[in-house]
Backbone as ProteinMPNN parsed JSONL, in Angstrom:
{"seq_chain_A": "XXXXXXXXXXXXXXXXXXXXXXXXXXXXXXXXXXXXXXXXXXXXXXXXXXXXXXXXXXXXXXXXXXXXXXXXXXXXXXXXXXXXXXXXXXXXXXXXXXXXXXXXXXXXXXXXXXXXXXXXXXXXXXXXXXXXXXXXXXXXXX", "coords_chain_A": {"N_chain_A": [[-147.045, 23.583, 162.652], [-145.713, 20.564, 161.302], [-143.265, 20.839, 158.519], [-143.644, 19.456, 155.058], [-140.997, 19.063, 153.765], [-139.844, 18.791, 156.457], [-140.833, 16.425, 157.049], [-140.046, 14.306, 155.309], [-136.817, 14.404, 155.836], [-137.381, 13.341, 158.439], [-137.788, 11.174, 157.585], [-139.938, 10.507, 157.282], [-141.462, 10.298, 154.842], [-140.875, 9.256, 151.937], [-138.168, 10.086, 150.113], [-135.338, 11.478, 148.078], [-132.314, 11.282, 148.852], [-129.351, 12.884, 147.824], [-127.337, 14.207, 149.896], [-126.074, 14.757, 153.175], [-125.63, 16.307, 156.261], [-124.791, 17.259, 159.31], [-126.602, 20.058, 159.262], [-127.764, 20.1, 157.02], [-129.887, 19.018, 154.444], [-129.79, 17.28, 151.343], [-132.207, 16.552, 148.47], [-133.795, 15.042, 145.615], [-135.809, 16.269, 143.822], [-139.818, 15.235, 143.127], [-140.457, 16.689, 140.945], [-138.895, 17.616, 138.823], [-137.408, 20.172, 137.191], [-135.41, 19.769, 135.337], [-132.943, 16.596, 134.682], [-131.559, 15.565, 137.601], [-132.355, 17.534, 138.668], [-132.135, 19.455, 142.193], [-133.131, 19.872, 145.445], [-131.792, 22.146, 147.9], [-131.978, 21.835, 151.483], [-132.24, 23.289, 154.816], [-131.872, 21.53, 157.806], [-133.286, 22.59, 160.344], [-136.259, 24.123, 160.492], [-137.472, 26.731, 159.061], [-138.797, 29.433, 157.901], [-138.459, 31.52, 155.669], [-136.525, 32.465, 153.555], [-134.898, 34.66, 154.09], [-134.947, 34.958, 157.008], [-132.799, 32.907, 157.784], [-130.073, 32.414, 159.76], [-127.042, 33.913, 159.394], [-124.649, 32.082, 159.283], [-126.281, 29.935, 158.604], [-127.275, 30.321, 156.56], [-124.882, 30.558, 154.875], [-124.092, 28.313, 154.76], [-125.853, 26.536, 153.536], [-125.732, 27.535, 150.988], [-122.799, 26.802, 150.482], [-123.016, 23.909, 150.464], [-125.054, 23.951, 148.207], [-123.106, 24.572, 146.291], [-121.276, 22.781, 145.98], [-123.313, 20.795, 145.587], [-124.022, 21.282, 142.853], [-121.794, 21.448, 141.59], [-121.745, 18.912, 141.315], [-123.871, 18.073, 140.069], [-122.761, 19.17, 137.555], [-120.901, 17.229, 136.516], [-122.363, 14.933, 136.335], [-124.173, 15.634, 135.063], [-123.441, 17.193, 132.694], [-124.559, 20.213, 131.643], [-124.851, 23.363, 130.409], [-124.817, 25.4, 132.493], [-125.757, 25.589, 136.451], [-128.287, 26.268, 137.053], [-130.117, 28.542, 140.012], [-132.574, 28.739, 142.215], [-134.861, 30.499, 144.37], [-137.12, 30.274, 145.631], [-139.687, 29.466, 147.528], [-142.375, 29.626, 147.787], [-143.663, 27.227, 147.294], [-143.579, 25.402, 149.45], [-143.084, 26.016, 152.705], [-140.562, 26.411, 154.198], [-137.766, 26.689, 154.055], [-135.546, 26.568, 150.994], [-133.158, 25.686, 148.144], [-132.942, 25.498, 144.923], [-131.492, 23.988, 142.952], [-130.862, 23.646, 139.875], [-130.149, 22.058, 136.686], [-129.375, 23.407, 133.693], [-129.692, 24.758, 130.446], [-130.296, 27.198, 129.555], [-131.364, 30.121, 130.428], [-133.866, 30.27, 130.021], [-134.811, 28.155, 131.392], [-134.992, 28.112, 133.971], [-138.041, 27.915, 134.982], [-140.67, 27.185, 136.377], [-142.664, 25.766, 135.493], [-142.059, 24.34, 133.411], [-141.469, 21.912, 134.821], [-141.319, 18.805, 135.557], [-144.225, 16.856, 136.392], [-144.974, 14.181, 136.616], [-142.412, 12.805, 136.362], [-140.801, 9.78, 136.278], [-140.29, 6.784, 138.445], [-137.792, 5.511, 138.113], [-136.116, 7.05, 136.989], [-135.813, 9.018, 138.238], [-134.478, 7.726, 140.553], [-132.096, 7.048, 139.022], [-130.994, 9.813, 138.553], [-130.282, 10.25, 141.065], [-128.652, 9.04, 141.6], [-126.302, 9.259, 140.038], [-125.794, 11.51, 141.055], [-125.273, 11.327, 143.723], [-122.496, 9.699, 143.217], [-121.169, 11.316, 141.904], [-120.694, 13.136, 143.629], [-119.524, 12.095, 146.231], [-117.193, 11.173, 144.018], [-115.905, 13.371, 144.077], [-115.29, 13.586, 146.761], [-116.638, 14.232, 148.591], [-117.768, 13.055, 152.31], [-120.443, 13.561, 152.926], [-121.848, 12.865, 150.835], [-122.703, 9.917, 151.246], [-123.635, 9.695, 154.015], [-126.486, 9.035, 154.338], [-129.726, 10.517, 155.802]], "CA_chain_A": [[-147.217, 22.33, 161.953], [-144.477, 20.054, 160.767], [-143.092, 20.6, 157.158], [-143.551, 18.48, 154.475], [-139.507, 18.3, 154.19], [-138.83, 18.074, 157.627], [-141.147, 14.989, 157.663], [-138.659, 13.949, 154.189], [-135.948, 14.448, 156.442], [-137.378, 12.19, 159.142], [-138.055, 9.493, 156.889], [-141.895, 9.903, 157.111], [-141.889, 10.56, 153.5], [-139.761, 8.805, 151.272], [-136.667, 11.257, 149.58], [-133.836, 10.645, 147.047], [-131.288, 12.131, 149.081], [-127.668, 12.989, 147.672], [-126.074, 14.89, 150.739], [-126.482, 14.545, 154.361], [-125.127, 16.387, 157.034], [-125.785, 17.851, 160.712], [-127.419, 21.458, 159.222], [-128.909, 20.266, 156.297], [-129.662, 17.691, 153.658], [-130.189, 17.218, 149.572], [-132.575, 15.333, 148.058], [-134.203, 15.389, 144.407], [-137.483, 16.912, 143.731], [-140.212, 14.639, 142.287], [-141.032, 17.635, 139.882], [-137.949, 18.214, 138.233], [-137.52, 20.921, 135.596], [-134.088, 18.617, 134.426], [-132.751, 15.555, 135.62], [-130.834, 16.122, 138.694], [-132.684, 19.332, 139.978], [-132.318, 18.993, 143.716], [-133.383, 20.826, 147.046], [-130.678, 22.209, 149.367], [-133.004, 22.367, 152.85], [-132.033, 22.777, 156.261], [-132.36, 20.487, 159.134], [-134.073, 23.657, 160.916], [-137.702, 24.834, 159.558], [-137.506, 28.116, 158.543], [-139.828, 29.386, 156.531], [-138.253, 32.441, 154.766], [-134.982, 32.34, 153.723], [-134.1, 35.96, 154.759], [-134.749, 34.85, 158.46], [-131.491, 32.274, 157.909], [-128.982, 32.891, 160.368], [-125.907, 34.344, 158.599], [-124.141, 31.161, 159.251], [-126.692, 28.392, 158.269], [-127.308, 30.834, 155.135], [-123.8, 30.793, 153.883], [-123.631, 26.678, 154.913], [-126.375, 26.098, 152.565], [-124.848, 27.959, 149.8], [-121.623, 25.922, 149.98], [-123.848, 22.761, 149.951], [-125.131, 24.169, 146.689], [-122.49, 24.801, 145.467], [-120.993, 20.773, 145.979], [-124.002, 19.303, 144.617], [-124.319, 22.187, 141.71], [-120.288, 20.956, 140.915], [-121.738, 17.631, 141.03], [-125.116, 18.058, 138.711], [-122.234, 19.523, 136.226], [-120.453, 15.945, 136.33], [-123.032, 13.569, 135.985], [-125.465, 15.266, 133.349], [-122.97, 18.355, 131.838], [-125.174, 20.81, 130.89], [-123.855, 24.917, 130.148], [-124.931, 25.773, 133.684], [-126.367, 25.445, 136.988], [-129.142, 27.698, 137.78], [-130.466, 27.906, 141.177], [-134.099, 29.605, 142.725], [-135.038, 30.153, 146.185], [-139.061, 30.974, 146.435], [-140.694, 29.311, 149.186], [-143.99, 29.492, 147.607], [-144.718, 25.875, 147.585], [-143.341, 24.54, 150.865], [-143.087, 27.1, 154.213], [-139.339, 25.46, 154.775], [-136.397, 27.566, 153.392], [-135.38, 25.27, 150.246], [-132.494, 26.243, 147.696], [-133.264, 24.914, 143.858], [-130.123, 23.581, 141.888], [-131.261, 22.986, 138.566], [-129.041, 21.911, 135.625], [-130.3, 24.363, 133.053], [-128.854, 24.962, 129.273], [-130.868, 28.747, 128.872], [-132.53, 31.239, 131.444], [-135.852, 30.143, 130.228], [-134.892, 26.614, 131.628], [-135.641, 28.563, 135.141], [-139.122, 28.21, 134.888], [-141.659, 25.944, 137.061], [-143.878, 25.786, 134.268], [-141.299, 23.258, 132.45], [-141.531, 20.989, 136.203], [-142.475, 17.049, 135.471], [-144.884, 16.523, 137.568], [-144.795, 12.773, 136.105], [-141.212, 11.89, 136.131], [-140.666, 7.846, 136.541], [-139.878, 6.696, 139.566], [-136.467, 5.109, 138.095], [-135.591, 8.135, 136.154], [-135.226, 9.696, 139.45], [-133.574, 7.235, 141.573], [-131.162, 7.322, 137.982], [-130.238, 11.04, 138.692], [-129.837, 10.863, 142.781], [-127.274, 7.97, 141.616], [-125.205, 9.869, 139.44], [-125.445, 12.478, 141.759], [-124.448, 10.682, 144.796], [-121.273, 9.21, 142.493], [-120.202, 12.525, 141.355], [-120.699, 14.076, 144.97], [-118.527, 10.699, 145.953], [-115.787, 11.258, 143.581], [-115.523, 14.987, 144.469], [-114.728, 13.382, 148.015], [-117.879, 14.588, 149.71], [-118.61, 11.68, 152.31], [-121.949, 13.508, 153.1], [-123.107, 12.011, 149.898], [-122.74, 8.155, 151.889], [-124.247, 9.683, 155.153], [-128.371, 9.404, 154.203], [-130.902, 9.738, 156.597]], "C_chain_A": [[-145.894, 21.951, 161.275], [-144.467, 20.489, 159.093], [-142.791, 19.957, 156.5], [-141.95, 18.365, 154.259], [-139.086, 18.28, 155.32], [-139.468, 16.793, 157.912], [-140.24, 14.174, 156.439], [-137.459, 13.819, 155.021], [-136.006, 13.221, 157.526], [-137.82, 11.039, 159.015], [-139.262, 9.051, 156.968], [-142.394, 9.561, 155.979], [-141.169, 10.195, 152.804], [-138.773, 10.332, 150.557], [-135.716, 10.759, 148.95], [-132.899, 11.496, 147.891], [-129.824, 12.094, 147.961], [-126.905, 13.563, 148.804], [-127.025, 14.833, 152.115], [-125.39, 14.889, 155.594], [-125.511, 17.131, 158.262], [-126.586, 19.141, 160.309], [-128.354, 21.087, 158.195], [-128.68, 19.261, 155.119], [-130.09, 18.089, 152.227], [-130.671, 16.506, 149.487], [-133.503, 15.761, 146.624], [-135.546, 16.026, 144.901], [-138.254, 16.328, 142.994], [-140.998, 15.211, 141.505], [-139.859, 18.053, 138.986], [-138.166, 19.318, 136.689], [-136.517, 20.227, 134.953], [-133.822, 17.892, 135.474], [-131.751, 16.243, 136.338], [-131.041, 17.429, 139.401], [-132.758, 18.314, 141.611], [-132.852, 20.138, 144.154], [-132.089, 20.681, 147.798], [-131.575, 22.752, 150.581], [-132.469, 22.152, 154.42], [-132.526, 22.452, 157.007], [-133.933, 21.261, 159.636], [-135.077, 24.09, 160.142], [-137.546, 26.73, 159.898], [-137.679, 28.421, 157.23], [-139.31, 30.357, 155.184], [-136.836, 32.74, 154.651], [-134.282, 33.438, 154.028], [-133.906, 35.945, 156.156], [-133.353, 33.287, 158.668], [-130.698, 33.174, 159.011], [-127.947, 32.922, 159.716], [-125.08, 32.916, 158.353], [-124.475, 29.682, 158.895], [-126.991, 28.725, 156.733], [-126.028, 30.722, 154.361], [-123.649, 29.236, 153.839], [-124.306, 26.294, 153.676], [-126.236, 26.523, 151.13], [-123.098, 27.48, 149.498], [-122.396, 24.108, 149.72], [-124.25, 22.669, 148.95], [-124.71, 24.07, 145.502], [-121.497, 23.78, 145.037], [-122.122, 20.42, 145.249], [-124.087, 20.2, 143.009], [-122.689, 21.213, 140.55], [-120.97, 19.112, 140.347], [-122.404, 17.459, 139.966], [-123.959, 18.527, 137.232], [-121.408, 18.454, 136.431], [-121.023, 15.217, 135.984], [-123.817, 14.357, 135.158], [-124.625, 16.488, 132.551], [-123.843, 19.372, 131.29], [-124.468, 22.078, 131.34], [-123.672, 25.387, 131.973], [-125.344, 25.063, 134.678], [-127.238, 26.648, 137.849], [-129.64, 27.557, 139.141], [-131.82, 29.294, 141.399], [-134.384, 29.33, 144.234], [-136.455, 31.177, 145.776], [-139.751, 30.934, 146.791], [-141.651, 29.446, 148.874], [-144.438, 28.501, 148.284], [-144.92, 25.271, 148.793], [-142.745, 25.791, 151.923], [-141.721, 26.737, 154.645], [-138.305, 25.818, 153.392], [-136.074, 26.04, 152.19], [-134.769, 26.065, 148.879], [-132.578, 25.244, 146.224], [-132.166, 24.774, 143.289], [-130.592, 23.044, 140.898], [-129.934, 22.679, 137.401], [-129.652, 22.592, 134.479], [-128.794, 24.769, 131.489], [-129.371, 26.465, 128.867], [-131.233, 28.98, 130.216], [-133.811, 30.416, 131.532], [-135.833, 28.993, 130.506], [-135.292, 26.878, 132.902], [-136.722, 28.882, 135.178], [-139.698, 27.068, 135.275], [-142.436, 25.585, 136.019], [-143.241, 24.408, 133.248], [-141.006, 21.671, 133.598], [-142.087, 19.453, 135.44], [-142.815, 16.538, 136.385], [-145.272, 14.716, 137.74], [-143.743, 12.006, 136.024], [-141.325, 10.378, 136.798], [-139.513, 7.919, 137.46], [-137.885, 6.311, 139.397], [-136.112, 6.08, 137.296], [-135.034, 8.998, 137.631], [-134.094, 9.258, 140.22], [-132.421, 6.989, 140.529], [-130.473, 8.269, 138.287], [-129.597, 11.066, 139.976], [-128.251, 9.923, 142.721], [-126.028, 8.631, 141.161], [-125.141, 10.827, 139.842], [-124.626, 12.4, 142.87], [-123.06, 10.464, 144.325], [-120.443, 10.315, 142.472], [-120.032, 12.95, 142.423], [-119.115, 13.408, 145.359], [-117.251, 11.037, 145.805], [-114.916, 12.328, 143.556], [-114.478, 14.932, 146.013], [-115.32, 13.904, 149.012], [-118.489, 13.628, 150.452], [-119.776, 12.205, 152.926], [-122.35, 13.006, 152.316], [-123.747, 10.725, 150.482], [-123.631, 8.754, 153.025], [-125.807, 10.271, 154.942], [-128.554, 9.129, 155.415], [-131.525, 8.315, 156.75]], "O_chain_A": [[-145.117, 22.77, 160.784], [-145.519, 20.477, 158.454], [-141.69, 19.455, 156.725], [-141.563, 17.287, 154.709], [-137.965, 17.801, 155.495], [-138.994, 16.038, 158.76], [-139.661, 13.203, 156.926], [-136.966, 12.719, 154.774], [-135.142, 12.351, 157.627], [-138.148, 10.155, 159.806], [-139.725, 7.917, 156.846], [-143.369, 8.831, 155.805], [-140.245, 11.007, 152.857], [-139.072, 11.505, 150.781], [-135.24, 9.655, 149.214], [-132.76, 12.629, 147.429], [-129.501, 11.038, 147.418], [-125.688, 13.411, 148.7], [-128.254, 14.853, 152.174], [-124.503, 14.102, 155.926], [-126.623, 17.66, 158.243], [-127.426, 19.385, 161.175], [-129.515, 21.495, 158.217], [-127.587, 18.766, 154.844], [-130.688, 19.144, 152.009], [-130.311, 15.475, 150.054], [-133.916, 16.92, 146.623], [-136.075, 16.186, 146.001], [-137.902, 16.511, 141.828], [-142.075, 14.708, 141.187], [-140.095, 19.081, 138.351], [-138.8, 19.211, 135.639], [-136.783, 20.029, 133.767], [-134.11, 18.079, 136.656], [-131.158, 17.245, 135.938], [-130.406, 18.1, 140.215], [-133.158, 17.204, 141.964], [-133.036, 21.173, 143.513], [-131.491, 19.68, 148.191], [-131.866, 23.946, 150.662], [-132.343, 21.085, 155.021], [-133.673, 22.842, 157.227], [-135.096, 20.888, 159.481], [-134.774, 24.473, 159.013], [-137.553, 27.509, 160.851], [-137.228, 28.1, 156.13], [-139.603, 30.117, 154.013], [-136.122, 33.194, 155.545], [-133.077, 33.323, 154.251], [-133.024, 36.621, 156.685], [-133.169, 32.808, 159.787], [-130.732, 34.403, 159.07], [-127.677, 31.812, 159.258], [-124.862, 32.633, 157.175], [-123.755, 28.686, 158.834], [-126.999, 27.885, 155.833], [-126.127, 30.799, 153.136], [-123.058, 28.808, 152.847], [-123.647, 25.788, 152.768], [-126.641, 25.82, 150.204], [-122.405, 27.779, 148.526], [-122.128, 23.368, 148.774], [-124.105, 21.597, 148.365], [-125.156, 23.784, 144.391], [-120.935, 23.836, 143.943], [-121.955, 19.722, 144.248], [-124.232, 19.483, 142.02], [-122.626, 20.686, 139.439], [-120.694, 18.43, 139.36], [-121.949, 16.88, 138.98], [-124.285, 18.262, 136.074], [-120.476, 19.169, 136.798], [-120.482, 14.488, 135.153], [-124.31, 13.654, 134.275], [-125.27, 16.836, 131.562], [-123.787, 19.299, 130.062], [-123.699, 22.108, 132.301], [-122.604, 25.633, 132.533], [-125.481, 23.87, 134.408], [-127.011, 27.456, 138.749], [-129.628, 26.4, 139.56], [-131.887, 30.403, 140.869], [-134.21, 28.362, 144.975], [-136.618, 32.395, 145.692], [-140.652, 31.772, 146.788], [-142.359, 29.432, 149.88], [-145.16, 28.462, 149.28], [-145.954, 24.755, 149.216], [-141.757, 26.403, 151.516], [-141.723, 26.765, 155.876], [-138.192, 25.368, 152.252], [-136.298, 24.859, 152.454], [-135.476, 26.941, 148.38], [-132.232, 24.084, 146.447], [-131.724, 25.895, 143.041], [-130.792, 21.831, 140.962], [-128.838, 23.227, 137.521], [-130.792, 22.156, 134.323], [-127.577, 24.942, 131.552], [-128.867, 26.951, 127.854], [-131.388, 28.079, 131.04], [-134.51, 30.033, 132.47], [-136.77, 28.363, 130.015], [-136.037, 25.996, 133.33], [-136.908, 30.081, 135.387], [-139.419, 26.0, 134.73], [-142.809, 24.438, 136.267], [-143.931, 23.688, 132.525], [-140.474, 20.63, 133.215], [-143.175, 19.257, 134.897], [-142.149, 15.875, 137.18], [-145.725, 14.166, 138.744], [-143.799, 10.814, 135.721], [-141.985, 10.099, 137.799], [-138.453, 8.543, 137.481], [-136.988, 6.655, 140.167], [-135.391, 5.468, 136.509], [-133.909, 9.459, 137.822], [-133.095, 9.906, 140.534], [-131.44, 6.618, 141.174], [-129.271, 8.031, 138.402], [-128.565, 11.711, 140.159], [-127.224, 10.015, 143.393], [-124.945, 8.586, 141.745], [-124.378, 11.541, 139.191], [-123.611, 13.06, 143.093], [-122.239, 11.057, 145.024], [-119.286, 10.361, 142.888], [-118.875, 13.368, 142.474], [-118.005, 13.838, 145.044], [-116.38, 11.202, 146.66], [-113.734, 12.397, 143.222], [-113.528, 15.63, 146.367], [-114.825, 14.083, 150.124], [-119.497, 13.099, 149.985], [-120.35, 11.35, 153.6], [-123.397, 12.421, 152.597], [-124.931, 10.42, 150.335], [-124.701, 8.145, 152.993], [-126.257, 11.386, 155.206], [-128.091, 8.222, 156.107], [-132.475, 8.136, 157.511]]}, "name": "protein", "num_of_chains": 1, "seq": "XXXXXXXXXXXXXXXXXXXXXXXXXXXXXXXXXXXXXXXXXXXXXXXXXXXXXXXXXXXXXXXXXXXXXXXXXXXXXXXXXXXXXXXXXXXXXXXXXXXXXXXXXXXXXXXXXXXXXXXXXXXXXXXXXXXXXXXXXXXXXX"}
């Protein structure tokens, strides 16, 4: 069965993207624990991120690590934490949160209510910062 982000990916499902390129794409999460948490998910469905191929595993950890640079441009906070645990969705998916403590890594703090323009707020100043980094995957959305 298809996964709910690869139908995000093929534009079945709406998505805030910030990054877009042939292995794998960014796009917010409409649960955020802080503004600008994203998903780093590849193209490819794979469900458990230990079955990554060495080479799409290290891709999506430099993707991370661009939009992570970016989330610390547009909202500054001490860190960027990141979680990989495939509970919710069967489709490998790499968490970049913007996080000021540890205990900011916690689903439990998720807004499952965030406003629709609060979102498309963060993917902006995410896109920008990606942008001015000189990343033109940010411009190339799905």
């Amino acid at each position: 069965m298809t996964s709910l982000f690869t139908r995000i990916i093929a534009g079945e499902i709406p998505g805030r993207f910030v990054w877009s390129d042939d292995r794998c794409v960014a796009f917010l999460t409409i649960a955020p624990i802080a503004p600008g948490h994203a998903l780093v998910v590849p193209r490819e469905e794979v469900d458990h991120w230990i079955d990554l191929d060495d080479d799409l595993a290290a891709h999506l950890m430099v993707v991370a690590k661009a939009v992570g640079r970016a989330q610390m441009e547009a909202f500054a906070p001490s860190r960027i934490g990141m979680i990989i645990a495939g509970l919710e969705v069967p489709h490998t998916h790499l968490h970049a949160i913007p996080i000021e403590t540890e205990a900011d890594l916690d689903f439990r703090r998720a807004d499952a209510g965030a406003r629709a323009e609060a979102l498309d707020e963060a993917a902006d100043r995410l896109r920008a910062a990606l942008a001015a980094q000189g990343h033109p995957e940010a411009a190339q959305l799905p």
